[in-house]
LODO-95011 format. One record per residue (C-alpha): residue number from 1; z, x, y; residue in three letters. Coordinates in steps of 0.2 Angstrom, whole numbers. Each point is the difference from the previous one (the first is absolute). Layout:
// residues N
<atom seq="NUM" z="Z" x="X" y="Y" type="ala"/>
...
// end
This chain:
// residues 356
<atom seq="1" z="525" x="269" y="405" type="unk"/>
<atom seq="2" z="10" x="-14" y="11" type="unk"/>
<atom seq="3" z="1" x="-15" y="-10" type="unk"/>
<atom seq="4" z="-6" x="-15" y="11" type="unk"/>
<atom seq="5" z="18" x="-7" y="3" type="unk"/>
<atom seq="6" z="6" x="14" y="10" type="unk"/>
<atom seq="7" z="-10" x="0" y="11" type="unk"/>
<atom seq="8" z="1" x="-20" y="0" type="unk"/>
<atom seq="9" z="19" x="1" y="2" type="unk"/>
<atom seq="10" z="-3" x="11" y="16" type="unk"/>
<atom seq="11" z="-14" x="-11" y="6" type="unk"/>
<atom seq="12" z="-11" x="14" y="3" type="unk"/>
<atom seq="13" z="-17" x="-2" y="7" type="unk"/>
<atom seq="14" z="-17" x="4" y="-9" type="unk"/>
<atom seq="15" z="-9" x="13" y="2" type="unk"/>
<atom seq="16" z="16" x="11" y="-3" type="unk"/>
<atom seq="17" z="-2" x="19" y="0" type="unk"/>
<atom seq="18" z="14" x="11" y="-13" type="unk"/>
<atom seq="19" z="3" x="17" y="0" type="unk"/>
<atom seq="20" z="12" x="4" y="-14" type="unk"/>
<atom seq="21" z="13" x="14" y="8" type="unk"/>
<atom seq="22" z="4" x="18" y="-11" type="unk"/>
<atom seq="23" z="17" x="0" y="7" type="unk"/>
<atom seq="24" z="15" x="-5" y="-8" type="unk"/>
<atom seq="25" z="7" x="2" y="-16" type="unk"/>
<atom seq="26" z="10" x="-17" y="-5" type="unk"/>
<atom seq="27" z="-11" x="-15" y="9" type="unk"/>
<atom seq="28" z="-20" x="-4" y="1" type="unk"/>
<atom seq="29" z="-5" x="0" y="17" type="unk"/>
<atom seq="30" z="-17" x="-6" y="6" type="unk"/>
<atom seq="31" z="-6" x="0" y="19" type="unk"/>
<atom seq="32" z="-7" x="-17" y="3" type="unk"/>
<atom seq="33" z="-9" x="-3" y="17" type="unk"/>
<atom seq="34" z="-7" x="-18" y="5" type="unk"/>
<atom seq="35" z="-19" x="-3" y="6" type="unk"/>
<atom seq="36" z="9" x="-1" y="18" type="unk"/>
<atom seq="37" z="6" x="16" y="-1" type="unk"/>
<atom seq="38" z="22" x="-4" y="-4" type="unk"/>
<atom seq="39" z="3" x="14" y="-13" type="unk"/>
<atom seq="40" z="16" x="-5" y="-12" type="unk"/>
<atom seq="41" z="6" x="11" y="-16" type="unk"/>
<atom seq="42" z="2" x="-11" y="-15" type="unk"/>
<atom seq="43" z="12" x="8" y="-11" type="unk"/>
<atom seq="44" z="4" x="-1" y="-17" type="unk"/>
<atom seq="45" z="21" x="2" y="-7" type="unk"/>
<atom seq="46" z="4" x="9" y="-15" type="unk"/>
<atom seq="47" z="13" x="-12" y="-6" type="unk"/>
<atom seq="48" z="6" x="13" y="-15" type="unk"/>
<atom seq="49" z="5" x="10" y="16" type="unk"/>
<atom seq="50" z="8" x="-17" y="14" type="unk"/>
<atom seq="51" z="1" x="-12" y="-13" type="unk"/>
<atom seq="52" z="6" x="-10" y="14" type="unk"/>
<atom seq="53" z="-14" x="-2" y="13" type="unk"/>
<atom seq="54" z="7" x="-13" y="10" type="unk"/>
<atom seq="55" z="16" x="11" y="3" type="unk"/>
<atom seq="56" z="-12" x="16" y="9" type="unk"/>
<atom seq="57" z="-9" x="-16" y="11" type="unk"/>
<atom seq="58" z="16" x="-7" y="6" type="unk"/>
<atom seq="59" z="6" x="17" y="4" type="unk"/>
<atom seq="60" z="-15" x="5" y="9" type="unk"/>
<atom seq="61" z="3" x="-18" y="10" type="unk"/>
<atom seq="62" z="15" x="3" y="6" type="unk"/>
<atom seq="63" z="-3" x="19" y="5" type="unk"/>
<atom seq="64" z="-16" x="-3" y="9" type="unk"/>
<atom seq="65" z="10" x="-15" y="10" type="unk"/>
<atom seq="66" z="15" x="12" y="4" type="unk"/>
<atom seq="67" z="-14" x="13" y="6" type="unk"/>
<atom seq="68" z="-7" x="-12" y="11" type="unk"/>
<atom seq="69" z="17" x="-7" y="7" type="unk"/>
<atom seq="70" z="4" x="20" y="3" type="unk"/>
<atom seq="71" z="-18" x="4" y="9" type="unk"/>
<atom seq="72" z="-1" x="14" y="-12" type="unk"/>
<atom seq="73" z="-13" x="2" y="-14" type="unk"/>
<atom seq="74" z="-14" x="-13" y="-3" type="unk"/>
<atom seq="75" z="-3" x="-2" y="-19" type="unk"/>
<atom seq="76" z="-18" x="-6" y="-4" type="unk"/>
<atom seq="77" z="2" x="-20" y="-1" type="unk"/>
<atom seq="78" z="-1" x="-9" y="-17" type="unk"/>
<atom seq="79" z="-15" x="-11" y="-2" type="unk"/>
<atom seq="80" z="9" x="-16" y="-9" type="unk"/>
<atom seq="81" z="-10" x="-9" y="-15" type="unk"/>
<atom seq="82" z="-8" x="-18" y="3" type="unk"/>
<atom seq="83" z="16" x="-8" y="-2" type="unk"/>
<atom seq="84" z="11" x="11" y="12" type="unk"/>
<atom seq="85" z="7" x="10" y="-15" type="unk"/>
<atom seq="86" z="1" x="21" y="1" type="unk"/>
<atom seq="87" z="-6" x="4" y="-17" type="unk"/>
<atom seq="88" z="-13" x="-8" y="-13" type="unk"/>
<atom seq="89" z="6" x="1" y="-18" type="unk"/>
<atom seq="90" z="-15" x="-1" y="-10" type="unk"/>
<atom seq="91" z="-4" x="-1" y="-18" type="unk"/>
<atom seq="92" z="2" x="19" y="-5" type="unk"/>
<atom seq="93" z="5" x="8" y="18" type="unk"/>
<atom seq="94" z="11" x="-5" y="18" type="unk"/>
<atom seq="95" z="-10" x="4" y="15" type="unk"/>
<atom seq="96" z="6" x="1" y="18" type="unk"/>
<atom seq="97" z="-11" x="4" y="14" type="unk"/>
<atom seq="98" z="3" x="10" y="19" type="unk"/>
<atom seq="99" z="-7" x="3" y="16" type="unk"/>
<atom seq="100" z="-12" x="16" y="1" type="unk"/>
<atom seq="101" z="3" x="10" y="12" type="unk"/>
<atom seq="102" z="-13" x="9" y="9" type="unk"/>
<atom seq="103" z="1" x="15" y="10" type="unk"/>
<atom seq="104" z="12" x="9" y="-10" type="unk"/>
<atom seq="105" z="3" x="10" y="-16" type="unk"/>
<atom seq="106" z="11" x="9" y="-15" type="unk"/>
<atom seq="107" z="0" x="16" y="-3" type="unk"/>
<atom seq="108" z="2" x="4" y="-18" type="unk"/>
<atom seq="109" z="15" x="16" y="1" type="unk"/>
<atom seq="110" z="7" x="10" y="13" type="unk"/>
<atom seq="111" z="-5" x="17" y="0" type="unk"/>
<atom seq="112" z="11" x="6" y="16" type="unk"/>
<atom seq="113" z="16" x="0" y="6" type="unk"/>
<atom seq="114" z="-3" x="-8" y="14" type="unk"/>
<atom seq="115" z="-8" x="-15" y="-12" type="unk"/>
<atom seq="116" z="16" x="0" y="-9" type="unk"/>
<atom seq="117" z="10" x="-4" y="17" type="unk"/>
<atom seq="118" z="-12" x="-15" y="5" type="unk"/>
<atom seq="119" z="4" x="-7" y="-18" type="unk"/>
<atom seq="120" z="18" x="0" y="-2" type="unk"/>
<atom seq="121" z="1" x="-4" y="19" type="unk"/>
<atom seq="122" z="-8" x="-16" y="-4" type="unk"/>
<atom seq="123" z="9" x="-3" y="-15" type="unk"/>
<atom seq="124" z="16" x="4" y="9" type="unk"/>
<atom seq="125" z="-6" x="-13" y="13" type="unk"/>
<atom seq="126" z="-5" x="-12" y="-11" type="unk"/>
<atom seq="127" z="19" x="-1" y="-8" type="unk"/>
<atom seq="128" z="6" x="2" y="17" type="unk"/>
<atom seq="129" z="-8" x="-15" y="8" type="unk"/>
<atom seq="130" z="7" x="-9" y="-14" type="unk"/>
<atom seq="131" z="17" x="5" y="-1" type="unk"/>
<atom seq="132" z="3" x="-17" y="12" type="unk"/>
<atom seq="133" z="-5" x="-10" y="-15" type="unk"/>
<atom seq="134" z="12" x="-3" y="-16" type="unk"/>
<atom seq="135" z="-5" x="8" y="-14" type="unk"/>
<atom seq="136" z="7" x="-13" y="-10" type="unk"/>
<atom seq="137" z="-17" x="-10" y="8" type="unk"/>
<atom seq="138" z="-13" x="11" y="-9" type="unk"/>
<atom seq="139" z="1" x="-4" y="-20" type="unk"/>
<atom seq="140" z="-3" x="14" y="-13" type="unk"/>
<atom seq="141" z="-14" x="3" y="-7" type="unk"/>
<atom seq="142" z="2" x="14" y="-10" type="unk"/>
<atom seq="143" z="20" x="-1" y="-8" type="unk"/>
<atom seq="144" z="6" x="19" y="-3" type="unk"/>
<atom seq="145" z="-16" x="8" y="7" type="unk"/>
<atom seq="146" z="12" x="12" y="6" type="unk"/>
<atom seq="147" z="14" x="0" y="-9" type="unk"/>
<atom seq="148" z="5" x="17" y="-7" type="unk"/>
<atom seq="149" z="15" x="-6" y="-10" type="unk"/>
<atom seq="150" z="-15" x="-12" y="-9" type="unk"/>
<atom seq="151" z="-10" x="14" y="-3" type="unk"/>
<atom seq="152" z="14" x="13" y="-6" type="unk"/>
<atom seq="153" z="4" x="-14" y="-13" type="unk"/>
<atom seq="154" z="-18" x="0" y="-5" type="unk"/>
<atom seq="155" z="-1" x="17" y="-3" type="unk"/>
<atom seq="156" z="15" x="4" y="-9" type="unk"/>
<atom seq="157" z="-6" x="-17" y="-13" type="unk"/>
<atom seq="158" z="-18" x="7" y="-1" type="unk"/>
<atom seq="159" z="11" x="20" y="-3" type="unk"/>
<atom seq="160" z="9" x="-9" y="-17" type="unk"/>
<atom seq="161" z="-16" x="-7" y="-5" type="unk"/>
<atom seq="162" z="-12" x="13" y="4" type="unk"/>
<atom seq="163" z="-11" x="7" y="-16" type="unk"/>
<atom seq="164" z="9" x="18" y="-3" type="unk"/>
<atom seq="165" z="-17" x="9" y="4" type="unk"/>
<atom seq="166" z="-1" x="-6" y="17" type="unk"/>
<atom seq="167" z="18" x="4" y="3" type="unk"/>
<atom seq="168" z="-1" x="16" y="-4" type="unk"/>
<atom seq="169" z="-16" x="2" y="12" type="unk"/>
<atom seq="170" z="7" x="-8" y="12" type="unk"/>
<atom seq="171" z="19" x="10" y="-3" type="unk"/>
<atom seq="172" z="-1" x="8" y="16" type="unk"/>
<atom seq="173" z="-2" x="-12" y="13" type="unk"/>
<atom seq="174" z="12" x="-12" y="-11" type="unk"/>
<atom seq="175" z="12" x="16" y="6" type="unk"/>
<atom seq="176" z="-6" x="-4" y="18" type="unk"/>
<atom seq="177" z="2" x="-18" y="-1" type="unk"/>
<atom seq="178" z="18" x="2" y="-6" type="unk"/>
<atom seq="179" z="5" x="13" y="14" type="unk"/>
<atom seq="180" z="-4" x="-10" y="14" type="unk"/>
<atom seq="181" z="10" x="-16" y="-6" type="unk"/>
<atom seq="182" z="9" x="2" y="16" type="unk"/>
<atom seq="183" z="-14" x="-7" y="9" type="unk"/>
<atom seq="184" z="5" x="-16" y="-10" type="unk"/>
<atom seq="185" z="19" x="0" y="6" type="unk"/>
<atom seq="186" z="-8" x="2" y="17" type="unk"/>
<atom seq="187" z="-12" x="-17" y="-2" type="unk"/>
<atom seq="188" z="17" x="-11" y="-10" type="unk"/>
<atom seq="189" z="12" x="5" y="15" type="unk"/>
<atom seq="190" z="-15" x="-3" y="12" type="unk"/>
<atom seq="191" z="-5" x="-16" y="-9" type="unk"/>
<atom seq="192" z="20" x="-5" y="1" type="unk"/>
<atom seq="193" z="3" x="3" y="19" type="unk"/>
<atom seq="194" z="-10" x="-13" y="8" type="unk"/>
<atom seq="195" z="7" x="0" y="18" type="unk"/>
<atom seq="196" z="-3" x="18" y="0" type="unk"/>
<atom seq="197" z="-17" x="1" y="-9" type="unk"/>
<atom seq="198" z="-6" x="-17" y="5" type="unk"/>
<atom seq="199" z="-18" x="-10" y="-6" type="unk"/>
<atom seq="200" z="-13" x="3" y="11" type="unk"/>
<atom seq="201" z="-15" x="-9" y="-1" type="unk"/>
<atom seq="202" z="-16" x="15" y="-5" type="unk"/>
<atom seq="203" z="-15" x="2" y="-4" type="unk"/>
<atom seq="204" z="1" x="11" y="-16" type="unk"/>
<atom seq="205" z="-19" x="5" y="-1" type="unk"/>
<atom seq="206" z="0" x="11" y="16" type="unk"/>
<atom seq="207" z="-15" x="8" y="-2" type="unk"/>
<atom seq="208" z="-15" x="5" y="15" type="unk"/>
<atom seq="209" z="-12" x="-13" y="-9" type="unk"/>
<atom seq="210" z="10" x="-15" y="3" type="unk"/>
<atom seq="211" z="-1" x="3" y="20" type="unk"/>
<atom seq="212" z="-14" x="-7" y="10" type="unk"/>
<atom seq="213" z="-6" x="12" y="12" type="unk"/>
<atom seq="214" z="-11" x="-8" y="16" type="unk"/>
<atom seq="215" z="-15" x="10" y="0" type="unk"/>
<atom seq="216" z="0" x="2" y="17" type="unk"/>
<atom seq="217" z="13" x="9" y="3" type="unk"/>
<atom seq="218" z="8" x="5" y="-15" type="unk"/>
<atom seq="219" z="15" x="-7" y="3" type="unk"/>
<atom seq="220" z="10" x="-9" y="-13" type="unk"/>
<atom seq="221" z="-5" x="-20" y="0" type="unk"/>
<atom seq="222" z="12" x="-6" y="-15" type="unk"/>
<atom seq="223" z="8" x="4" y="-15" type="unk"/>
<atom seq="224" z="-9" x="-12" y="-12" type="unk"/>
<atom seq="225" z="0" x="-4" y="-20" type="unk"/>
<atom seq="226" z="20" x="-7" y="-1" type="unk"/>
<atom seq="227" z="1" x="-4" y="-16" type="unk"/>
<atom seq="228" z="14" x="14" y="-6" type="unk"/>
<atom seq="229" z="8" x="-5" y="15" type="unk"/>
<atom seq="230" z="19" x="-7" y="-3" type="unk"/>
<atom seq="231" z="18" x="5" y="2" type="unk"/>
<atom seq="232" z="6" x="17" y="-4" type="unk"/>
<atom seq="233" z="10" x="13" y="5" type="unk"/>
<atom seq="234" z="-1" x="14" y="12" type="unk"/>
<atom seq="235" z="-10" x="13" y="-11" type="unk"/>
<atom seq="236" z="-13" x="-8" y="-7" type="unk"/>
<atom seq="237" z="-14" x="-1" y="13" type="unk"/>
<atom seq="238" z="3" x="19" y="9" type="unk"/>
<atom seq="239" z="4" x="7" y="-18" type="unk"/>
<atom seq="240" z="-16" x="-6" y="-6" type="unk"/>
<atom seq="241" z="-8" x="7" y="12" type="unk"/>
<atom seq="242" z="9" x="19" y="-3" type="unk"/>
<atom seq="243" z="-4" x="-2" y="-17" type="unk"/>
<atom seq="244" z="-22" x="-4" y="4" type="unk"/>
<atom seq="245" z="-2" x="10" y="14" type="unk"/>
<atom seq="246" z="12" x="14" y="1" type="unk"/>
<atom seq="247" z="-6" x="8" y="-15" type="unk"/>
<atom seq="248" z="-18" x="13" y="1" type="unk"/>
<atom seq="249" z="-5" x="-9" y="-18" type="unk"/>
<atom seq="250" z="1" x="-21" y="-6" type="unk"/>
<atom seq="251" z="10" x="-3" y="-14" type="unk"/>
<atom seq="252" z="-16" x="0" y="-13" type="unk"/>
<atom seq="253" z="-2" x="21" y="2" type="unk"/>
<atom seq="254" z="4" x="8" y="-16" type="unk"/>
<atom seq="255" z="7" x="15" y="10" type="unk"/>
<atom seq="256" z="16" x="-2" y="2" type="unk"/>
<atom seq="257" z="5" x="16" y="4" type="unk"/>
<atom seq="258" z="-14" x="-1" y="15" type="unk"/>
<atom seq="259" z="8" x="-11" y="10" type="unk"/>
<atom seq="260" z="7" x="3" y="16" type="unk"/>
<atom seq="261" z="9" x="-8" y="15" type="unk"/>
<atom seq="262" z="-7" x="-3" y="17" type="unk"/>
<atom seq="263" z="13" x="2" y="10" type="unk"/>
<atom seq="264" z="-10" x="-7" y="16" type="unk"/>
<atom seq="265" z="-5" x="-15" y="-11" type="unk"/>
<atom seq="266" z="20" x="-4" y="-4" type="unk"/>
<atom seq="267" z="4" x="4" y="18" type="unk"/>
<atom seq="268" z="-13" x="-13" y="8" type="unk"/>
<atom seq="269" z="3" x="-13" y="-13" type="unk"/>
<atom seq="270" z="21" x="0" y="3" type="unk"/>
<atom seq="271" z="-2" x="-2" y="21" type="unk"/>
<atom seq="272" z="-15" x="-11" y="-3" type="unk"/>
<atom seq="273" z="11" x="-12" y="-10" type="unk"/>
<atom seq="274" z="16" x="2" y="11" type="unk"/>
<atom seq="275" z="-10" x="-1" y="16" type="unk"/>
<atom seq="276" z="2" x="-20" y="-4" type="unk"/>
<atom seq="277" z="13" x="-2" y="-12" type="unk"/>
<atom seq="278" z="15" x="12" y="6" type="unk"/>
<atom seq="279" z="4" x="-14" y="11" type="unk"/>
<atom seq="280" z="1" x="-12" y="-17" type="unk"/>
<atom seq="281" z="8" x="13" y="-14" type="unk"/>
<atom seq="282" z="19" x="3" y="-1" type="unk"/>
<atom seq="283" z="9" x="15" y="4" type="unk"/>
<atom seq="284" z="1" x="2" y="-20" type="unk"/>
<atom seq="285" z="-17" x="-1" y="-4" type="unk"/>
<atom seq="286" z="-4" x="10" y="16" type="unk"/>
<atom seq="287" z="11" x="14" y="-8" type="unk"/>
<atom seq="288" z="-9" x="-3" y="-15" type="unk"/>
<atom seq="289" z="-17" x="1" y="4" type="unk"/>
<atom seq="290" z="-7" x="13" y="-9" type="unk"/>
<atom seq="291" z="6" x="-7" y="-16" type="unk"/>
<atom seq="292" z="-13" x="-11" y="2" type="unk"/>
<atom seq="293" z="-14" x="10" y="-10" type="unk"/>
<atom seq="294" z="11" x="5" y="-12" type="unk"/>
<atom seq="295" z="4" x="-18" y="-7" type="unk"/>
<atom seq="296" z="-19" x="-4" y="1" type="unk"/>
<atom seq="297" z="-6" x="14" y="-8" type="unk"/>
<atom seq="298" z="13" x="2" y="-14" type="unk"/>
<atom seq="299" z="-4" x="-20" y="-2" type="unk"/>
<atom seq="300" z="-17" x="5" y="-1" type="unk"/>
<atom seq="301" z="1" x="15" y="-14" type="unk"/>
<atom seq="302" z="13" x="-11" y="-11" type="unk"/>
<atom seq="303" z="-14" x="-13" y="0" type="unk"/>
<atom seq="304" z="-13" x="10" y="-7" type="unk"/>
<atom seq="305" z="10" x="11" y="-12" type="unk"/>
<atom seq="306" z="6" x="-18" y="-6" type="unk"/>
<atom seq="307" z="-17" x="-5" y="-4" type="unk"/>
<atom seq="308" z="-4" x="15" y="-6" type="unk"/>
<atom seq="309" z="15" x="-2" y="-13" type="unk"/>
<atom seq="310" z="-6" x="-16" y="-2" type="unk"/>
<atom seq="311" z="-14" x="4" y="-6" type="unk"/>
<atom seq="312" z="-11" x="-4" y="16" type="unk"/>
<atom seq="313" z="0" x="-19" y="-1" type="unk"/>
<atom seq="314" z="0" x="-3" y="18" type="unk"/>
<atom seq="315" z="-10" x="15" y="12" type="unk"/>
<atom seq="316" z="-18" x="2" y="-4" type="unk"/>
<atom seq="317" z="-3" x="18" y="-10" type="unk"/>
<atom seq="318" z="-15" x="10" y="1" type="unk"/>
<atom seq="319" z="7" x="13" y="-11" type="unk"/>
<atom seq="320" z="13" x="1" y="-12" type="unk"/>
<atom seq="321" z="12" x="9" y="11" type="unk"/>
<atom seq="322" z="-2" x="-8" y="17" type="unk"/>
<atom seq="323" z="15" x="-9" y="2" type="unk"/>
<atom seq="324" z="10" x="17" y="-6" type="unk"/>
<atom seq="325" z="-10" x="10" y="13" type="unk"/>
<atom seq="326" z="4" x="-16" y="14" type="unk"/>
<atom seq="327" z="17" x="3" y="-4" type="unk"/>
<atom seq="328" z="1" x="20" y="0" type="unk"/>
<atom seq="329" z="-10" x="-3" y="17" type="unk"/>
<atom seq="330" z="14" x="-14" y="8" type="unk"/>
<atom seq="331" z="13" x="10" y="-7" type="unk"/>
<atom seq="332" z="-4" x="19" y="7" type="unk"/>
<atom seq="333" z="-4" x="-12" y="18" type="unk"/>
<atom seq="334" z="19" x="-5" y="-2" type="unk"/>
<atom seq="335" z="6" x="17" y="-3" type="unk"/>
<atom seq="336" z="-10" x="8" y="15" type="unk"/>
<atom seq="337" z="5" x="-15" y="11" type="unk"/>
<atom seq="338" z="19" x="5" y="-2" type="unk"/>
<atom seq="339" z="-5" x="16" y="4" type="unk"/>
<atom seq="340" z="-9" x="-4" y="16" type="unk"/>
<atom seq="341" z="15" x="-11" y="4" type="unk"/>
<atom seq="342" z="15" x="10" y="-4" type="unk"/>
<atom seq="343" z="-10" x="15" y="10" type="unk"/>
<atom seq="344" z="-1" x="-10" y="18" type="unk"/>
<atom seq="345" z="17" x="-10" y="-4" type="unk"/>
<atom seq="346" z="6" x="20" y="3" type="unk"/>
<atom seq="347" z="-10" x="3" y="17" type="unk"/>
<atom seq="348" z="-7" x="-10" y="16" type="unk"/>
<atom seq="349" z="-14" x="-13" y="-6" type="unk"/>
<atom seq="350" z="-15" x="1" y="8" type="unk"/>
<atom seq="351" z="-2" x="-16" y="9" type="unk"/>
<atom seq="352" z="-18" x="-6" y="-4" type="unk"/>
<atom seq="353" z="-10" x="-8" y="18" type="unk"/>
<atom seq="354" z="-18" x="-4" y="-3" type="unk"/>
<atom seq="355" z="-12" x="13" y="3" type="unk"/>
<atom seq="356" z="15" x="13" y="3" type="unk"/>
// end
């Protein structure tokens, strides 16, 4: 139920019509259509998640109006409350609203390789049509979201005060975690050379579900839901995107030994990504391209054998075991993606066109 003064502060007319929306898994989102037909998405923020809302509207300002000056991608408008402001911070929640727009969808995944080149191509784009504006511009919203340093540290503090039982369960993958420290040299010496790894302003939730898609034609509209979006560096967004699609199974099957890469999948998602941004990437982080995955998914494994070790205070847990398995699963990905890597470092790469 929408307390009155929501719908007060956005001065919304009576009789209102609200469709509470499945999608999503951090903000409330409620389709919202006026008896003159205007349809608008009242959302509400998880403030444990952005405990600074204001920072994600002002950010989103600034993007849409660099869009706009560039004649590139049209982000749905903000519908401002009664008093001009871009959210309403009411008694238990903060609420912002945006244009609907019609005539277009989200797919939920991408199940082909050809999918996977029209994400990280707009992804890519997305960074690339920004890479005109100073990152410095677009405030964090999330400090260390990506940090592998950060979450090395965390590990090795959740490894001294882990219960002995669950490091002896989880002695194997501890192994893992220790061999492939390197990646954490990689990230510091990265993290230290700024002029030849440069901020770059990214996404970081590149996933088919946050692209619009016009119904008409199936051709992509805009990438939408910002909120992760902030400075970074150059493997964040086309690493995730290795890490989510590349493999044949999520991160949630048990299987570990299952898993597989899809060497069409990794193909499509590097030229989609570099079709925009090889323009914008250094010759370094060009040479170091396919190291990409590697930080993201090591990144990933350390964070859920830390909370494993951690007794599982932070991922939710359907079974005793699940963040163990989520490791073993990130963890055997990391081991086949050096594999794929180092296999076509040694021949000619294909070169991924779509529907080649």
């Amino acid at each position: 139920m929408i307390e009155s003064s929501v719908k007060e502060a956005f001065n919304f007319p009576e009789p209102l019509e609200m469709e509470k929306l499945s999608t999503g898994l951090i903000n409330h989102t409620y389709k919202t259509t006026f008896p003159d037909g205007q349809v608008f998405l009242l959302q509400s923020i998880n403030t444990n998640v952005f405990n600074d809302p204001d920072r994600l509207q002002q950010n989103y300002v600034k993007i849409q109006q660099h869009f706009l000056e560039e004649d590139s991608y049209k982000l749905p408008g903000i519908l401002r409350t009664r008093d001009g402001g871009l959210l309403y911070k009411g008694k238990n929640h903060v609420w912002r609203c945006f244009e609907y727009i019609k005539n277009t969808y989200s797919p939920m995944v991408s199940s082909t390789p050809e999918e996977a080149w029209l994400v990280a191509s707009c992804f890519g784009n997305f960074s690339a049509k920004l890479s005109n504006l100073d990152p410095l511009k677009i405030r964090t919203v999330l400090p260390g979201f990506h940090d592998l340093a950060l979450r090395f540290s965390q590990f090795t503090t959740a490894l001294k005060g882990a219960p002995q039982s669950r490091k002896d369960a989880a002695d194997r993958l501890i192994g893992q975690a220790l061999k492939h420290e390197y990646l954490v040299d990689f990230y510091i010496k990265v993290q230290a050379s700024p002029k030849k790894f440069p901020l770059h302003i990214l996404h970081h939730d590149c996933k088919i579900a946050n692209i619009l898609f016009r119904s008409e034609d199936n051709k992509i509209y805009s990438p939408i839901d910002l909120d992760t979006t902030q400075p970074g560096l150059f493997f964040s967004d086309i690493g995730d995107m290795v890490r989510s699609m590349v493999p044949n199974f999520p991160e949630n099957h048990a299987q570990a030994n299952e898993l597989v890469i899809r060497g069409d999948f990794y193909e499509a998602i590097r030229a989609g990504y570099l079709e925009s941004m090889h323009a914008y990437l250094s010759t370094e982080e060009m040479e170091q391209i396919d190291m990409t995955g590697k930080v993201i998914v090591y990144m990933q494994a350390l964070r859920f054998l830390t909370d494993y070790l951690n007794q599982d205070i932070y991922y939710q847990i359907s079974y005793p075991e699940q963040n163990l398995d989520r490791a073993a699963n990130q963890f055997q990905l990391l081991q086949l993606l050096i594999q794929y890597v180092e296999g076509h470092s040694r021949s000619k790469r294909h070169v991924y066109t779509p529907n080649s």
